[in-house]
C-alpha positions in Angstrom: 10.2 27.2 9.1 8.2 23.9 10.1 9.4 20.6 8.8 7.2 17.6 8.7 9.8 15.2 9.2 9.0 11.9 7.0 9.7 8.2 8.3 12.6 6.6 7.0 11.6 3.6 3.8 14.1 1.1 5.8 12.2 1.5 9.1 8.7 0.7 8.1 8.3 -2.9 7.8 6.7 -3.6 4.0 5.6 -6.2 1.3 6.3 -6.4 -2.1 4.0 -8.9 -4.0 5.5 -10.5 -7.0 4.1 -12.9 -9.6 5.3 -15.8 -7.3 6.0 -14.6 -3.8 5.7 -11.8 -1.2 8.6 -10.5 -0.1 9.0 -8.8 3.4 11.7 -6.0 3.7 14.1 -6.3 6.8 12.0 -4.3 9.1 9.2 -6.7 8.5 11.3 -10.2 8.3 12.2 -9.6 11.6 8.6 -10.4 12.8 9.5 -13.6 10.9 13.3 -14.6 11.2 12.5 -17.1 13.8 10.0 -19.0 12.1 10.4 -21.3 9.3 6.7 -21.7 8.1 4.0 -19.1 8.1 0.4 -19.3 7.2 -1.0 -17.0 4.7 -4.2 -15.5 4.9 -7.2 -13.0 3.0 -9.7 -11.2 4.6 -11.7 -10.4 1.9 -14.4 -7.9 3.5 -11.5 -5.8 4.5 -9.1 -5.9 1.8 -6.4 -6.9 4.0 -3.5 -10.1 4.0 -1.8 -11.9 6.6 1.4 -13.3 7.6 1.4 -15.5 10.8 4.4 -17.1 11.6 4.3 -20.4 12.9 7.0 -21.7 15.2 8.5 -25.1 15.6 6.9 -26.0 18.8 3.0 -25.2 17.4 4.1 -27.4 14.5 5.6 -30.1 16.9 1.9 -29.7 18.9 0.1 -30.1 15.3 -2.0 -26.6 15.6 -2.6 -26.1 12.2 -3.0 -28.4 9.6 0.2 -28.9 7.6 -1.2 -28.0 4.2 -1.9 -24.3 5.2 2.1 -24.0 6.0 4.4 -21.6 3.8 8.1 -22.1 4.1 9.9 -18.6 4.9 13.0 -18.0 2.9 15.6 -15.8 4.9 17.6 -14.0 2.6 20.1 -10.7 3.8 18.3 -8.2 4.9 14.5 -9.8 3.6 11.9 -12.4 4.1 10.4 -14.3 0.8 7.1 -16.5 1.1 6.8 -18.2 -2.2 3.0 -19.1 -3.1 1.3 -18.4 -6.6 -2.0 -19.2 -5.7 -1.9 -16.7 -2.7 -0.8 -14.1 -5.1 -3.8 -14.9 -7.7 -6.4 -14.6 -4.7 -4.9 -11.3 -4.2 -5.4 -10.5 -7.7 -9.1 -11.5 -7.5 -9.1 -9.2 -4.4 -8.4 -6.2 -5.8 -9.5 -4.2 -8.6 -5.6 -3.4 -10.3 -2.9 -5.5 -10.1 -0.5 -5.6 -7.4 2.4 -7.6 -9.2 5.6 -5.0 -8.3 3.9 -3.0 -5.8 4.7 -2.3 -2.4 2.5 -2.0 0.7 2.8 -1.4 4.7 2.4 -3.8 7.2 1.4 -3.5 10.3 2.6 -6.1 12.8 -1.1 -7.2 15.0 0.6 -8.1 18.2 -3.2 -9.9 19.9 -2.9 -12.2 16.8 0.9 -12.7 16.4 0.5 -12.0 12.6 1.8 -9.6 10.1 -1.2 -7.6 8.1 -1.4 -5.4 4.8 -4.1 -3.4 4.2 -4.4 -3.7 0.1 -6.6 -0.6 0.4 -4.4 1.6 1.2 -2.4 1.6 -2.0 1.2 1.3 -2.4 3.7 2.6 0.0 5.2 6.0 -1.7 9.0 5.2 -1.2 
């Protein structure tokens, strides 16, 4: 026999995007939990999203302009990023809706940022 053994759902860090927010699973919050804004971001070309964290010392220094912040809301065990307008740009993005669906992210450690590839599809869990 030969097994293909299959990554554990509570290891792979993941968003769920909901009418009003994204929510980041634990594994994925964790690239968060020590930041209490983030910026959100859309690469349209690729199909992809962003997450970047943004601590309390670039906020101090003023490195991005206040209006692109998004408080984090640490729950147990999850991240939640509350942003209707980000959510209708992803609908606009893609060509189904993603309200309910969960995807993989990919933690970009050159750009400090969390990313999800909407093309892909939705994580099988």
């Amino acid at each position: 026999m030969s097994f293909q053994w299959i990554k554990g759902s509570t290891t792979n860090p993941a968003v769920t995007i909901y009418a009003n927010n994204i929510t980041l699973n634990n594994a994925a919050a964790k690239f968060v939990e020590n930041a209490r804004y983030c910026m959100l971001g859309i690469d349209v070309e690729e199909g992809c999203i962003a997450v970047k964290p943004v601590s309390k010392r670039d906020i101090e220094l003023n490195l991005y302009d206040s209006t692109h912040l998004n408080k984090i809301s640490m729950g147990k065990g999850y991240a939640r990023i509350s942003n209707k307008t980000f959510i209708d740009e992803i609908n606009r993005l893609v060509t189904h809706s993603t309200i309910g669906l969960k995807f993989e992210a990919v933690y970009d450690e050159a750009n400090e940022m969390l990313v999800v590839d909407l093309k892909k599809g939705e994580m099988h869990v």
